[in-house]
ZAMAR-137648 format. One record per residue (C-alpha): y, x, z. Coordinates in steps of 0.001 Angstrom, whole numbers, plus 500000, padded with zeros to 6 digits. Each point is the difference from the previous one (the first is absolute). Last residue first. Example, Ala and Ser with C-alpha at 12.3 -4.5 7.8 and 13.67 -1.06 7.14 Angstrom:
498940513670507140496560498630500660
***
This chain:
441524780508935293502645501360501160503062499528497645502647499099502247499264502481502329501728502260497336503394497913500487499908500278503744498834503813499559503305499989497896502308499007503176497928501788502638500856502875497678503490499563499536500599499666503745497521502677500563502368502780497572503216498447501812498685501131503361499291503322498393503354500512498531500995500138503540498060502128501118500603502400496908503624500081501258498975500554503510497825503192498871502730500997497964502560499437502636497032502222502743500073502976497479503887500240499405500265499897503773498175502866500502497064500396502706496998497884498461497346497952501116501287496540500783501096499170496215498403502628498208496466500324500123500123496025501078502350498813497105498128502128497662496687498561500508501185496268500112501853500858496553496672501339498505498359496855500921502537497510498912499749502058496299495913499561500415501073495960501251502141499932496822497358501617497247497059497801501441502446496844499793500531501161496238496058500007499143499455497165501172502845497861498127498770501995496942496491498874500294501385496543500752502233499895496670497025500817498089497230497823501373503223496934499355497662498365497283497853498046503306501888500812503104499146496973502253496135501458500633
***
């Protein structure tokens, strides 16, 4: 166990890579009902716009899931 006194800090660390994959997750869905799916062009930039944000939403995440490994027991 190599987080002895840091219990808090982990439970928060956990917590906030649950709320950013959920937020990754709802971007993946709205990219795909709106990227591919739709016949304006105001429907497919927002879907490419979300897209994008998503890749930067799993570069962040791999980055703190990296930091949350960290403390696996």
């Amino acid at each position: 166990m190599n987080y002895s006194g840091n219990e808090e800090v982990r439970d928060d660390l956990k917590k906030f890579t649950e709320a950013l994959y959920e937020v990754f997750r709802q971007a993946s869905a709205f990219e795909s009902r709106y990227k591919w799916n739709k016949g304006t062009l105001v429907e497919r930039l927002a879907g490419t716009a979300v897209g994008d944000a998503k890749d930067g939403l799993a570069e962040i995440y791999r980055k703190i899931a990296e930091v949350e490994h960290q403390f696996q027991d």
